[in-house]
mmJSON file of the N, C-alpha and C atoms, coordinates in Angstrom:
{"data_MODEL":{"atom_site":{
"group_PDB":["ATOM","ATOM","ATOM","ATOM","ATOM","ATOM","ATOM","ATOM","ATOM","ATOM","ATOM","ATOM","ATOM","ATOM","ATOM","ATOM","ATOM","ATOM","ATOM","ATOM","ATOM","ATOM","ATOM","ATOM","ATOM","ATOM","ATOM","ATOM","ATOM","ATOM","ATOM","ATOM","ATOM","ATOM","ATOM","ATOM","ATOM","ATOM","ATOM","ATOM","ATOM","ATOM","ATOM","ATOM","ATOM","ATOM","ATOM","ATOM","ATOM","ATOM","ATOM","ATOM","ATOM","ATOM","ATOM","ATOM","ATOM","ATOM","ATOM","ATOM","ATOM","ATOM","ATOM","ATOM","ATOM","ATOM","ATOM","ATOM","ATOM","ATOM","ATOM","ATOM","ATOM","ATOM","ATOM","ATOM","ATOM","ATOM","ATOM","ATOM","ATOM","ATOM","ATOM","ATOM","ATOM","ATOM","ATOM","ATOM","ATOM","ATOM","ATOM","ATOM","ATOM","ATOM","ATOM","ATOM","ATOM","ATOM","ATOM","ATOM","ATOM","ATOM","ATOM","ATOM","ATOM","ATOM","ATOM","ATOM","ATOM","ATOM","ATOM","ATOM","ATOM","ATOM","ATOM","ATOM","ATOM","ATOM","ATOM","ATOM","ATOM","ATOM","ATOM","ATOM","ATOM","ATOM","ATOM","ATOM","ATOM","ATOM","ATOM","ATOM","ATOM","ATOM","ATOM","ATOM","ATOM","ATOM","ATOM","ATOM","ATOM","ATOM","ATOM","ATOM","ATOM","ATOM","ATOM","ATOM","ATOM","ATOM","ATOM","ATOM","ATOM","ATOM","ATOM","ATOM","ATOM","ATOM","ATOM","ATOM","ATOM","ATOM","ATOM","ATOM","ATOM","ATOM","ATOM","ATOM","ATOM","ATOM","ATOM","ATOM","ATOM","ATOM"],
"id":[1,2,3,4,5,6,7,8,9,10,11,12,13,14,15,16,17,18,19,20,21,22,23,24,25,26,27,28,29,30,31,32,33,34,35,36,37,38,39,40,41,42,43,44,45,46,47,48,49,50,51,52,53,54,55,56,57,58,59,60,61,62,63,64,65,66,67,68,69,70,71,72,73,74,75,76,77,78,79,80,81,82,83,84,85,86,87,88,89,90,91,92,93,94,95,96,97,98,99,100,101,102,103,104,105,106,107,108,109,110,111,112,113,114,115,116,117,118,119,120,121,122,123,124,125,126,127,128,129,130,131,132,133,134,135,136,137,138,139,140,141,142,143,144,145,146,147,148,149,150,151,152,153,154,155,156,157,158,159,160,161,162,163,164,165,166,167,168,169,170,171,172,173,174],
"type_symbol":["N","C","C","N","C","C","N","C","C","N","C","C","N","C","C","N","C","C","N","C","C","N","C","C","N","C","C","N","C","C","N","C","C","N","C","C","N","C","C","N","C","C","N","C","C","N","C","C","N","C","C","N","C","C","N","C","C","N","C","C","N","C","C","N","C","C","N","C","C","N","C","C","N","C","C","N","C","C","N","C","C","N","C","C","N","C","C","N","C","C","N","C","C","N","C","C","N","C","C","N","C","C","N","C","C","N","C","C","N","C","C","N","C","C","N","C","C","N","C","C","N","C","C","N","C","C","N","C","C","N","C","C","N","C","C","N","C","C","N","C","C","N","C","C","N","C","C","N","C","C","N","C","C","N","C","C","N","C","C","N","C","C","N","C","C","N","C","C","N","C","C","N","C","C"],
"label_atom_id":["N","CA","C","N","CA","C","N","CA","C","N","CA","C","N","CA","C","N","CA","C","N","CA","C","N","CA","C","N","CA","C","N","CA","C","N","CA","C","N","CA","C","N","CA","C","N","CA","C","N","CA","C","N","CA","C","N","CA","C","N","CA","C","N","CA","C","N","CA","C","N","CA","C","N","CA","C","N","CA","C","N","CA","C","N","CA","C","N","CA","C","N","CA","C","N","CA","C","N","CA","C","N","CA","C","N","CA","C","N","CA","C","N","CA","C","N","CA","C","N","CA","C","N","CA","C","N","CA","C","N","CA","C","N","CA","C","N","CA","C","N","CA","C","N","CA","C","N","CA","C","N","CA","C","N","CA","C","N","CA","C","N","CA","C","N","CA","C","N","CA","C","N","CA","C","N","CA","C","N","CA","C","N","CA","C","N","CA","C","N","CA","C","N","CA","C","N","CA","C","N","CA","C"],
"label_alt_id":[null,null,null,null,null,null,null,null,null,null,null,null,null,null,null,null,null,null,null,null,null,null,null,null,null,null,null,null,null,null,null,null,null,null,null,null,null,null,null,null,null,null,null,null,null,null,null,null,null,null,null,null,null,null,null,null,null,null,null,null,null,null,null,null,null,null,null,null,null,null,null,null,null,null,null,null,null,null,null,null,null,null,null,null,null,null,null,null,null,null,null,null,null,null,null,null,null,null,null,null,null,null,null,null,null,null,null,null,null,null,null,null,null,null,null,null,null,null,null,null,null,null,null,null,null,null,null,null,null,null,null,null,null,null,null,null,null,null,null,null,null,null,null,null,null,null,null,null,null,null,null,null,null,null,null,null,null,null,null,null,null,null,null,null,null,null,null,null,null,null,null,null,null,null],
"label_comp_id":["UNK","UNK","UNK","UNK","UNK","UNK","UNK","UNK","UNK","UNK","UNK","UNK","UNK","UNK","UNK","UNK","UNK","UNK","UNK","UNK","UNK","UNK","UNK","UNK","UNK","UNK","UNK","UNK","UNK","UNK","UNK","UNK","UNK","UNK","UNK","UNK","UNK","UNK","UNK","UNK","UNK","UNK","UNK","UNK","UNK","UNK","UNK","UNK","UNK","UNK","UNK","UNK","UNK","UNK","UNK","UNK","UNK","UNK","UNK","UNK","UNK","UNK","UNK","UNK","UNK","UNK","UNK","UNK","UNK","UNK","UNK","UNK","UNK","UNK","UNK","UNK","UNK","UNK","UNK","UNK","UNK","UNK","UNK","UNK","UNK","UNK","UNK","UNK","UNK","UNK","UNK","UNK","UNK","UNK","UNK","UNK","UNK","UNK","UNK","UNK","UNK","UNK","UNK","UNK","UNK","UNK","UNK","UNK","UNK","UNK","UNK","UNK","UNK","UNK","UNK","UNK","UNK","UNK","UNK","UNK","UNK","UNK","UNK","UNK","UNK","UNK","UNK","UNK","UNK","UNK","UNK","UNK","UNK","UNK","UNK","UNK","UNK","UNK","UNK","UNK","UNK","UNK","UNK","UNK","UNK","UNK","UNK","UNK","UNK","UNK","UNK","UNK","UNK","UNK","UNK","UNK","UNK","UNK","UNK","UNK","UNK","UNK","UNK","UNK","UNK","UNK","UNK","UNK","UNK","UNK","UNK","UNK","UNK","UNK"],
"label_asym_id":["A","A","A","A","A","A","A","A","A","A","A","A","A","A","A","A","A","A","A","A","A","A","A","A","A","A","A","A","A","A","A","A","A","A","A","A","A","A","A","A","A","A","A","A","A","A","A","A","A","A","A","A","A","A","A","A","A","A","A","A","A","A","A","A","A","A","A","A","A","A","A","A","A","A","A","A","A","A","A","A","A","A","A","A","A","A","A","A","A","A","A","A","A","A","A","A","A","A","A","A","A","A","A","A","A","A","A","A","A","A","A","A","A","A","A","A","A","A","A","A","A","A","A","A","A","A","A","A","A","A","A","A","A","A","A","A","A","A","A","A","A","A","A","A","A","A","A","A","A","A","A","A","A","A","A","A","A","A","A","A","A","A","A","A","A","A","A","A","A","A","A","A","A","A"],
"label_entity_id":["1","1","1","1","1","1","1","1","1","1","1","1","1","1","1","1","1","1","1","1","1","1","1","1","1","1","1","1","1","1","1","1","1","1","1","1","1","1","1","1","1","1","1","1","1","1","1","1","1","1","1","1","1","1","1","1","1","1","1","1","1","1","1","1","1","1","1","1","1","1","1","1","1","1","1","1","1","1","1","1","1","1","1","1","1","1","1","1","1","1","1","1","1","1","1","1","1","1","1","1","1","1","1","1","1","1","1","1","1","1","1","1","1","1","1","1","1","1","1","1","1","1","1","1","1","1","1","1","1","1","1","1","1","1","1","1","1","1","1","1","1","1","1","1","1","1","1","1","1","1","1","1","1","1","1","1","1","1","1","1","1","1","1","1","1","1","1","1","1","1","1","1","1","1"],
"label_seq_id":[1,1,1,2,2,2,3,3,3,4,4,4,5,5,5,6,6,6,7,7,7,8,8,8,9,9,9,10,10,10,11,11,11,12,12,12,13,13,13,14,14,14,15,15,15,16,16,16,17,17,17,18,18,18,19,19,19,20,20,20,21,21,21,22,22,22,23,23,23,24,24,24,25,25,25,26,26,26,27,27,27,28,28,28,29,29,29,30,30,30,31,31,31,32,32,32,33,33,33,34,34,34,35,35,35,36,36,36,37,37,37,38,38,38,39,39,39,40,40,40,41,41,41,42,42,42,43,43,43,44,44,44,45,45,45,46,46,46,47,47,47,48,48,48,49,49,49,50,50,50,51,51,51,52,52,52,53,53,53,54,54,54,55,55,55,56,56,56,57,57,57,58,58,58],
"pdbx_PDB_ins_code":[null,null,null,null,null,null,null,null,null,null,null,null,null,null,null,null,null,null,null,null,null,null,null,null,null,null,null,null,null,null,null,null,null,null,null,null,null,null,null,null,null,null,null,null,null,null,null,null,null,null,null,null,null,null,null,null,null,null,null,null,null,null,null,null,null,null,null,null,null,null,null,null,null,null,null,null,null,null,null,null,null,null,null,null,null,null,null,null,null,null,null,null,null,null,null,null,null,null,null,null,null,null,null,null,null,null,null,null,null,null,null,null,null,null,null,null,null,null,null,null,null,null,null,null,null,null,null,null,null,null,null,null,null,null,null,null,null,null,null,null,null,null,null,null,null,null,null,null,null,null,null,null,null,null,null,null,null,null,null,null,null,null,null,null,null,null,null,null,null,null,null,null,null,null],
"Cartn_x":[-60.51,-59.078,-58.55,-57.703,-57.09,-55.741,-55.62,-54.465,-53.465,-54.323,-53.397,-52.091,-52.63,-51.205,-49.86,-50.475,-49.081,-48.334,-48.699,-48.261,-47.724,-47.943,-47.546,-46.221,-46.271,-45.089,-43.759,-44.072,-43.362,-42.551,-43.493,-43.073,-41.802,-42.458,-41.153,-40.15,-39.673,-38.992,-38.01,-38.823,-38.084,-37.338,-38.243,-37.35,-36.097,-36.226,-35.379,-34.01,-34.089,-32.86,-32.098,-32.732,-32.989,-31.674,-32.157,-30.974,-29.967,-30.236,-28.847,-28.251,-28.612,-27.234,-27.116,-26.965,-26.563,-25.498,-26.08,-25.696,-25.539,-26.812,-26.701,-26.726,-26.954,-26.773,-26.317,-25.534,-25.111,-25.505,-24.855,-25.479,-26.667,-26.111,-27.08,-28.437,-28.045,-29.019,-30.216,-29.822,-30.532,-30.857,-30.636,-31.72,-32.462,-32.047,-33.313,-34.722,-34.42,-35.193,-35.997,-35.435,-36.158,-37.217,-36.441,-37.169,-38.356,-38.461,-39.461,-40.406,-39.823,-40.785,-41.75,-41.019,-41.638,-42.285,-42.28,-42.773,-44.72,-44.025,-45.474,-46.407,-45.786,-46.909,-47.377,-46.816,-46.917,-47.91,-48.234,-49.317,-50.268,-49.915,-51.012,-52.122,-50.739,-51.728,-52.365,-51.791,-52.632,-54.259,-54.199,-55.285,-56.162,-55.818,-56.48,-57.645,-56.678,-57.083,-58.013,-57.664,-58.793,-60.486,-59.965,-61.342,-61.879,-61.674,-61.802,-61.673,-60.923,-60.499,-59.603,-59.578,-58.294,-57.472,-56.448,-55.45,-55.125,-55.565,-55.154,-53.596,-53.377,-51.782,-51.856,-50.859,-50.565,-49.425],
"Cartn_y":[-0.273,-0.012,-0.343,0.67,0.452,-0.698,-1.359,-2.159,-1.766,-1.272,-1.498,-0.258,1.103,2.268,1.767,0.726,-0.135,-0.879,-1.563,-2.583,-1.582,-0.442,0.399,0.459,1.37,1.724,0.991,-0.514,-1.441,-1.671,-1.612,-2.048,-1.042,0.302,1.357,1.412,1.038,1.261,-0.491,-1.469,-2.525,-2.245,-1.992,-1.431,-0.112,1.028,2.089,1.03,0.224,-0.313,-1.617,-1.938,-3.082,-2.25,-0.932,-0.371,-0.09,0.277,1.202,-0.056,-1.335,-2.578,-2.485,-2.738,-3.577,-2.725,-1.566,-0.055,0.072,-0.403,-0.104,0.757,1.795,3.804,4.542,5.669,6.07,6.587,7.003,7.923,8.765,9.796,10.842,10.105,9.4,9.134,8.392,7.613,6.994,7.332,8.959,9.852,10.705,10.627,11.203,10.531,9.178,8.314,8.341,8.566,7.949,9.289,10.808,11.658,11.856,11.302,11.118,10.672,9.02,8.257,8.763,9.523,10.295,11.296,12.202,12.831,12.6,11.31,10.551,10.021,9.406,8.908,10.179,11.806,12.599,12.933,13.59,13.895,12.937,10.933,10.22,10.406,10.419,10.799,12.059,13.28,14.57,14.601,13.787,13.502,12.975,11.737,10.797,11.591,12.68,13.326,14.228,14.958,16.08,15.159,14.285,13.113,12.796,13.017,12.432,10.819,10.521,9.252,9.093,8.124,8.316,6.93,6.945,6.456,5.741,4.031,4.047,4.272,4.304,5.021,3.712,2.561,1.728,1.756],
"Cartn_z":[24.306,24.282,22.891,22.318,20.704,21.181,20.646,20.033,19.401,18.155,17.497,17.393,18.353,18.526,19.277,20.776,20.957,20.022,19.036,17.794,17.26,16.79,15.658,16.671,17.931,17.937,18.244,19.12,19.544,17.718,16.851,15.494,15.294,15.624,15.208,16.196,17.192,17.871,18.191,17.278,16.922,15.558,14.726,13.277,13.57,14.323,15.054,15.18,16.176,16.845,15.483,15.275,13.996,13.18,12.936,12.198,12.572,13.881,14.706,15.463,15.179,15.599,14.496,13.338,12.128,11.251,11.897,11.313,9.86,9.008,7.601,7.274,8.136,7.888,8.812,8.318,8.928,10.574,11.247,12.822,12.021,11.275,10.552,10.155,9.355,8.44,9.941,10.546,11.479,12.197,13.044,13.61,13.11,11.509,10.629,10.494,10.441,10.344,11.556,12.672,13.909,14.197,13.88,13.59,12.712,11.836,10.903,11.0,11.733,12.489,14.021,14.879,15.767,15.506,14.39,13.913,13.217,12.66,12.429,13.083,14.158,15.35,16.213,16.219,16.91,16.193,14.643,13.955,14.123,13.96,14.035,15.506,16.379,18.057,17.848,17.521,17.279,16.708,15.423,14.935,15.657,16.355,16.972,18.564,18.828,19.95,19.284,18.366,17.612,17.361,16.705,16.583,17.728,19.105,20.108,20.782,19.465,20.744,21.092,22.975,23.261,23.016,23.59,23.501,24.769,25.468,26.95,27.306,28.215,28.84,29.852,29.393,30.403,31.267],
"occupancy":[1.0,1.0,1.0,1.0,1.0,1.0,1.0,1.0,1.0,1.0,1.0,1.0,1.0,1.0,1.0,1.0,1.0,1.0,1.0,1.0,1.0,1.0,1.0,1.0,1.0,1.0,1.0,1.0,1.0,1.0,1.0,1.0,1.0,1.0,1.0,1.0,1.0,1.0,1.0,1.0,1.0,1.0,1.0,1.0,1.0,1.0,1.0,1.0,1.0,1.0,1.0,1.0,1.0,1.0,1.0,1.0,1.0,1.0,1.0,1.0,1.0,1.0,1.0,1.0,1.0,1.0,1.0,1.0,1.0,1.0,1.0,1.0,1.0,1.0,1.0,1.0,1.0,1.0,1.0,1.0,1.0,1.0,1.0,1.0,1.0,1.0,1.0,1.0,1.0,1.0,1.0,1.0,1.0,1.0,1.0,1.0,1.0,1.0,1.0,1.0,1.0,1.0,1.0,1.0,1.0,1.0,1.0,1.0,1.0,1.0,1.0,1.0,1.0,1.0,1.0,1.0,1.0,1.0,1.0,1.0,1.0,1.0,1.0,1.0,1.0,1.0,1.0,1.0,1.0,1.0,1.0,1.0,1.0,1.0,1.0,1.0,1.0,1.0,1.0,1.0,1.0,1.0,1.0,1.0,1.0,1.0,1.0,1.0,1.0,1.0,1.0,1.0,1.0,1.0,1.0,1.0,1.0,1.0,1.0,1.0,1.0,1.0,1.0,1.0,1.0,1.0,1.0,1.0,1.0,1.0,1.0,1.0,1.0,1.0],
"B_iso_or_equiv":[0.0,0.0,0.0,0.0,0.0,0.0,0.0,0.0,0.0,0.0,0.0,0.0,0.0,0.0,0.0,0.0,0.0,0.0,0.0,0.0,0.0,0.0,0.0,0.0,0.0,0.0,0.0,0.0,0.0,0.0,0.0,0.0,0.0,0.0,0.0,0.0,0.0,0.0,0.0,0.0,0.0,0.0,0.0,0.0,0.0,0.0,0.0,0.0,0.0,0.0,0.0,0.0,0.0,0.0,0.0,0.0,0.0,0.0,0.0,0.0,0.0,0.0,0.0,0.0,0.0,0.0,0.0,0.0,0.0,0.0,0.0,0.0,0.0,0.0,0.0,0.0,0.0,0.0,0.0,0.0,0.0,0.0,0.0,0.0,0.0,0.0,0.0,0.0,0.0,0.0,0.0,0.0,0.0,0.0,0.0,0.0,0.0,0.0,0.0,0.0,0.0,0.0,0.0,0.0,0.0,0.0,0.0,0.0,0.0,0.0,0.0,0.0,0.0,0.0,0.0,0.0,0.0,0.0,0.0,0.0,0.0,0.0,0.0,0.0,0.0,0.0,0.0,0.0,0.0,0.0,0.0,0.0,0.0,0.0,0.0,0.0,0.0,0.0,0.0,0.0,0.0,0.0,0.0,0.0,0.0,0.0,0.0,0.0,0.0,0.0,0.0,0.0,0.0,0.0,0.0,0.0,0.0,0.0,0.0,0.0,0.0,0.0,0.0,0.0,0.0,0.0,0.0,0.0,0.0,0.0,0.0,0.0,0.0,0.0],
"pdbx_formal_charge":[null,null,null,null,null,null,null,null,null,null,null,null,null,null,null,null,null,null,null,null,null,null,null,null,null,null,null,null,null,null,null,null,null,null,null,null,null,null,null,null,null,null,null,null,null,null,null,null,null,null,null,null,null,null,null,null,null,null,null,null,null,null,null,null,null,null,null,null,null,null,null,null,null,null,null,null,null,null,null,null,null,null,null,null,null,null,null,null,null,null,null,null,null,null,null,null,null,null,null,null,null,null,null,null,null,null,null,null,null,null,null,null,null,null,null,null,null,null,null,null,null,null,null,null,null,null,null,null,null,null,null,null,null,null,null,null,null,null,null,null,null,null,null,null,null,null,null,null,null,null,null,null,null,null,null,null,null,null,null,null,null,null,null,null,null,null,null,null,null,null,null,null,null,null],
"auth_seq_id":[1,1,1,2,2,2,3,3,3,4,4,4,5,5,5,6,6,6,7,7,7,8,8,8,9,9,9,10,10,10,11,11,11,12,12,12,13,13,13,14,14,14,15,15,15,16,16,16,17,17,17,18,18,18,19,19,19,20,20,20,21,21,21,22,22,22,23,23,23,24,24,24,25,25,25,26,26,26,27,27,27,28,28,28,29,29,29,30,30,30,31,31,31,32,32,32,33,33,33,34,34,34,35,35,35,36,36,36,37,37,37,38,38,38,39,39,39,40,40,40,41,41,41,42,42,42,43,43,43,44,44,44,45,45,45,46,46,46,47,47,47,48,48,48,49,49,49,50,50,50,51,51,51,52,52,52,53,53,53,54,54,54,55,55,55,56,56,56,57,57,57,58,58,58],
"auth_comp_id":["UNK","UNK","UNK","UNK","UNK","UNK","UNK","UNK","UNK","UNK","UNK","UNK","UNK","UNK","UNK","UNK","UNK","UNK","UNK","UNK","UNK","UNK","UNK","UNK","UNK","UNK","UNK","UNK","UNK","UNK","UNK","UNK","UNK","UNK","UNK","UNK","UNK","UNK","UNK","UNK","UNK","UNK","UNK","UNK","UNK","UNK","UNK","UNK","UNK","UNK","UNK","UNK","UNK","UNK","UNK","UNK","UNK","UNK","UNK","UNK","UNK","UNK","UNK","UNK","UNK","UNK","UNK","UNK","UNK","UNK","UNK","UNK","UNK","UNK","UNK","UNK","UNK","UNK","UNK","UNK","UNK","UNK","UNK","UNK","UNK","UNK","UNK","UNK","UNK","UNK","UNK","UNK","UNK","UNK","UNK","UNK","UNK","UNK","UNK","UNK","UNK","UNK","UNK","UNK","UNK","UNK","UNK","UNK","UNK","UNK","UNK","UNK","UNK","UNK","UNK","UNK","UNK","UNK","UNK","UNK","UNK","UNK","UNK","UNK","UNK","UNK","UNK","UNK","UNK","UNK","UNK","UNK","UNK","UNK","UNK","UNK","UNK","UNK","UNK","UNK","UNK","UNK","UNK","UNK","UNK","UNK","UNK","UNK","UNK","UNK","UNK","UNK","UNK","UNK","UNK","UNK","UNK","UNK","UNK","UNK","UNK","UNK","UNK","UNK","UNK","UNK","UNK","UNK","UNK","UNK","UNK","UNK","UNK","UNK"],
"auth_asym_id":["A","A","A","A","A","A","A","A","A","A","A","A","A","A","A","A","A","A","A","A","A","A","A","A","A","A","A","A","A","A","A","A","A","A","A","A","A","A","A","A","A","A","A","A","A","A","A","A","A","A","A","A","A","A","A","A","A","A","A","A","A","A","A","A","A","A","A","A","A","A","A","A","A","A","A","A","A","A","A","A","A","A","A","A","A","A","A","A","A","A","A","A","A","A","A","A","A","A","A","A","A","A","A","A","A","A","A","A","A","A","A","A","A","A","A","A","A","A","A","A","A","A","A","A","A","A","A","A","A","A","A","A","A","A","A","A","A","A","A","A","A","A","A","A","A","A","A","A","A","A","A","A","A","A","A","A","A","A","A","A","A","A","A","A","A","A","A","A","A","A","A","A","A","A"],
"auth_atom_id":["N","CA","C","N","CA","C","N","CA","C","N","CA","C","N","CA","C","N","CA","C","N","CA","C","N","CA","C","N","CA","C","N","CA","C","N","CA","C","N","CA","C","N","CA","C","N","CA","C","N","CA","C","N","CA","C","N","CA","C","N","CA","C","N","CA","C","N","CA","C","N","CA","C","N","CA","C","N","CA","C","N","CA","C","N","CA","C","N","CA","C","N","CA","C","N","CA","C","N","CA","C","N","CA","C","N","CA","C","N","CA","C","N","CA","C","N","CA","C","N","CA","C","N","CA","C","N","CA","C","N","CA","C","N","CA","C","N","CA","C","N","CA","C","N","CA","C","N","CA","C","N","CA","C","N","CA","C","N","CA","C","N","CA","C","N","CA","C","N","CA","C","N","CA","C","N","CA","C","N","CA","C","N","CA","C","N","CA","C","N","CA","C","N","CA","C","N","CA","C","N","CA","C"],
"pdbx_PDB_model_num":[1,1,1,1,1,1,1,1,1,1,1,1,1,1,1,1,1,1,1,1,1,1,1,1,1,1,1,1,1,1,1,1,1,1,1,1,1,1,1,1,1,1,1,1,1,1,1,1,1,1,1,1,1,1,1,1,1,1,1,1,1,1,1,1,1,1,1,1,1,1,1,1,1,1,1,1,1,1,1,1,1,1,1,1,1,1,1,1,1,1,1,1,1,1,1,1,1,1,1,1,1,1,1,1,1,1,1,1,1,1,1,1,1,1,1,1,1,1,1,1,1,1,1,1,1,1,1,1,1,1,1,1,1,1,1,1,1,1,1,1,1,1,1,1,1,1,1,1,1,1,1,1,1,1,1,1,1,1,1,1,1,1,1,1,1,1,1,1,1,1,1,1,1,1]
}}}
């Protein structure tokens, strides 16, 4: 079982909110970001599946 894809994303989705209380950017700017960020773990999982490994689903 990988580790470390839960860590990654708990990380992004603590940093996500991290911004959107404090609100150092705008609405815009902060679903760009979160887009970007989903965007990246979507290519990182893509890859990960082409290579054949998986990913457990807890």
């Amino acid at each position: 079982m990988e580790i470390k894809k839960p860590v990654e994303t708990l990380r992004f989705f603590h940093a996500f909110f991290t911004l959107w209380q404090v609100q150092i950017n705008s609405e815009p700017a902060v679903r760009m970001i979160h887009y970007r960020a989903l965007r990246a773990l979507r290519t990182d999982y893509s890859s990960n599946e082409e290579r054949g490994e998986r990913i457990a689903r807890g």
